[in-house]
C-alpha positions in Angstrom: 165.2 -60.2 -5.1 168.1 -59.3 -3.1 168.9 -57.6 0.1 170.8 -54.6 0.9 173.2 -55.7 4.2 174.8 -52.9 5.7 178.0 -53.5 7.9 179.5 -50.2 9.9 182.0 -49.8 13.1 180.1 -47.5 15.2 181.4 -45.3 18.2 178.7 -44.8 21.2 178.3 -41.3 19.5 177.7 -42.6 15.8 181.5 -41.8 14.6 182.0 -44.3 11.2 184.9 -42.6 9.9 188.2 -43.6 9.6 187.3 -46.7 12.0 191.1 -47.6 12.9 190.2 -46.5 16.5 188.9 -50.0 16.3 192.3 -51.7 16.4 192.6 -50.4 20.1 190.4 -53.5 20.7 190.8 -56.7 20.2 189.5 -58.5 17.4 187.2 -61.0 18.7 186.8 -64.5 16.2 183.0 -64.4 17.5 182.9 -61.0 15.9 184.8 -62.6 12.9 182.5 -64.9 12.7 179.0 -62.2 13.2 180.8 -60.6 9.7 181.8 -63.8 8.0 177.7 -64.6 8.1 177.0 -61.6 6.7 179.1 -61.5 3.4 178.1 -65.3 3.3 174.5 -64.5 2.7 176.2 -61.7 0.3 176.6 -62.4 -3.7 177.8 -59.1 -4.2 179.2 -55.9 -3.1 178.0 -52.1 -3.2 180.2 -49.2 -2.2 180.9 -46.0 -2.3 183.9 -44.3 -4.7 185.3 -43.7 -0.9 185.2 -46.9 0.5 186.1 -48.5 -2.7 189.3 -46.7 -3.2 190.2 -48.1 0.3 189.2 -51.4 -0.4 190.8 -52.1 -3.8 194.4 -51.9 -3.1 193.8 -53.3 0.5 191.7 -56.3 -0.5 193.0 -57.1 -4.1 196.5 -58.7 -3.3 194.7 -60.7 -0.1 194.4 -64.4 -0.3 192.3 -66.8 1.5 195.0 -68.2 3.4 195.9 -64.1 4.6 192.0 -63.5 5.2 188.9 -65.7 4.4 187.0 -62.8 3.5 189.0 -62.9 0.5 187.3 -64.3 -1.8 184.2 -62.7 -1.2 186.0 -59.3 -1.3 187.9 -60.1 -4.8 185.5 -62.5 -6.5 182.2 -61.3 -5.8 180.4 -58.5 -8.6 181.3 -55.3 -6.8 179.1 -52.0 -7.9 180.0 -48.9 -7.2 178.1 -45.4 -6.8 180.0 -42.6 -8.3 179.9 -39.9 -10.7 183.7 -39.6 -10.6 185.0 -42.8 -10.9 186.3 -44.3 -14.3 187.3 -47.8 -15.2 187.3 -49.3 -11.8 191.0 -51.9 -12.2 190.0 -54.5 -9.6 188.3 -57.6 -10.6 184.7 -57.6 -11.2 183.7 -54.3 -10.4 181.3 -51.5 -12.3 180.5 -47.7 -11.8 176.6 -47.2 -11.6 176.8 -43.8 -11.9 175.7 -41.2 -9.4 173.2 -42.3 -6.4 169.8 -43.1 -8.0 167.5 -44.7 -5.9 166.2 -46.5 -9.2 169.1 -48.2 -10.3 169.5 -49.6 -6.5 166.0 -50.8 -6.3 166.9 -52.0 -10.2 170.0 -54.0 -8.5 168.2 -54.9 -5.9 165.0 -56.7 -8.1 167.9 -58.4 -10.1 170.2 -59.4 -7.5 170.5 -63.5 -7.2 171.2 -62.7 -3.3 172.3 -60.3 -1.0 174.1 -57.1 -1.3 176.8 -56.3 1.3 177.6 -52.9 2.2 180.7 -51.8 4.3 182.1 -48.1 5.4 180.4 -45.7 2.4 178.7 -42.8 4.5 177.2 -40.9 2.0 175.7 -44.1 0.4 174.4 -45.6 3.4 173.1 -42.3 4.2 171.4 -42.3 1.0 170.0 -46.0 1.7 168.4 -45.3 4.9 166.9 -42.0 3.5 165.0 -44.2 0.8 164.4 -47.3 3.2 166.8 -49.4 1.0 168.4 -51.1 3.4 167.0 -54.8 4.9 169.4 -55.0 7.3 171.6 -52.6 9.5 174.7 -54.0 11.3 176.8 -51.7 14.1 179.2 -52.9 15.9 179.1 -50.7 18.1 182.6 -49.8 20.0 182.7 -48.7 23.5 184.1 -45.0 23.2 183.2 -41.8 22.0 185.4 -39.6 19.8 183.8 -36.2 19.6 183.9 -35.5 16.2 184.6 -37.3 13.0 181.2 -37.8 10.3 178.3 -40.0 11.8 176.4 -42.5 10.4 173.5 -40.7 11.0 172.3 -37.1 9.6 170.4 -34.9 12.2 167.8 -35.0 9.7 167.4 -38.7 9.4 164.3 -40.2 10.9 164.3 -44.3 11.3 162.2 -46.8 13.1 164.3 -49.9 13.7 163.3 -53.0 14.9 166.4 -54.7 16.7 166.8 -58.5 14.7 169.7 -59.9 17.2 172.5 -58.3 19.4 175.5 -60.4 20.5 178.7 -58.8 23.3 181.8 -59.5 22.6 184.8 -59.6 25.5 186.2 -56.8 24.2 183.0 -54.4 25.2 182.0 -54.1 21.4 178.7 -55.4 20.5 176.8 -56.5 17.2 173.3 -55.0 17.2 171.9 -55.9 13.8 168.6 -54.0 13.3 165.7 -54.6 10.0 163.3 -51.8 9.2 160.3 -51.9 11.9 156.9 -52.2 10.0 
C-alpha cells in the first residue's frame, strides 16, 4: 500500500498560491535535497487539473541534466483529479475523474510506493478532510502576504504530529508533519 506525500510552499499565514514569492529567497541545495527525498520515496504523482496544467508544459521538455527532478516528473504514472480534463498529452498521465475519496484510497491500496503531491489546493484540501494524506511537507517561507487561497480551510480540523523539521539559511524551514494517532 502506498503513501500519499504532500509537498506545499507555505507563507507564515498559510498562502500556497501562486508560490513565485518564493524566488525572493534563495534556493537552498539542502532544501533541494529535503524534496529530492521525497519524490525519491515517490512512484507516482497525483495532482490537481490546476497544478497539472502548470506542470505539464513546465516539466515535459526538462531533462535530467536541466533538473534531476526530471525524470521523476516525466517518467513517473501521474493521476490526475478532474472532471474537466480530457486526454491528458504528457507522458504517462490519466484523468481519475472528479475527487472520490474511493478511487484515492483504491490508488492508494494499489500503489507499489508512494504517491507525491505538489501545489493542488482543492485536492489537498480534499486529502486532509478524509485523513488521506501520510505525510504533510511545508516549507514554510518567512513572510506573510495577506491574502491569496490557503492551505487550510477555516473549517478544517487536523491533529499533527511533527515527524522532522530542518532551517535552511535562507529563513525557510521544512516541517514535515504525519497524522497524530
Amino acid at each position: 500500500m502506498g503513501r500519499i506525500l504532500v509537498h506545499e510552499f507555505i507563507t507564515l499565514d498559510g498562502v500556497i498560491e501562486n508560490p513565485t514569492w518564493s524566488m525572493a529567497y534563495p534556493f537552498d541545495p539542502k532544501m533541494g535535497q529535503a524534496i529530492g527525498g521525497i519524490m525519491q520515496q515517490s512512484r507516482a504523482l497525483l495532482l490537481g487539473r490546476h497544478t497539472y496544467e502548470m506542470f505539464a508544459p513546465a516539466w515535459s521538455a526538462r531533462t535530467a541534466e536541466e533538473d534531476p527532478g526530471a525524470p521523476f516528473m516525466n517518467e513517473s504514472p501521474k493521476y490526475v483529479v478532474s472532471s474537466t480534463l480530457q486526454d491528458p498529452d504528457w507522458s504517462n498521465s490519466m484523468v481519475l475523474g472528479a475527487y472520490d475519496r474511493d478511487a484515492i484510497l483504491s490508488l492508494k491500496e494499489s500503489a507499489e510506493g508512494d504517491i507525491y503531491v505538489s501545489g493542488s489546493k482543492t485536492l489537498v484540501g480534499a486529502l486532509l478532510s478524509d485523513a488521506l494524506v501520510d505525510e504533510l511537507h511545508l516549507f514554510m517561507y518567512p513572510l506573510t502576504l495577506g491574502h491569496g487561497l490557503r492551505l487550510f480551510d477555516d473549517d478544517l480540523a487536523l491533529k499533527l504530529a511533527l515527524a522532522e523539521s530542518e532551517t535552511y539559511e535562507s529563513g525557510v524551514v521544512h516541517l514535515a508533519y504525519r497524522p497524530a494517532h
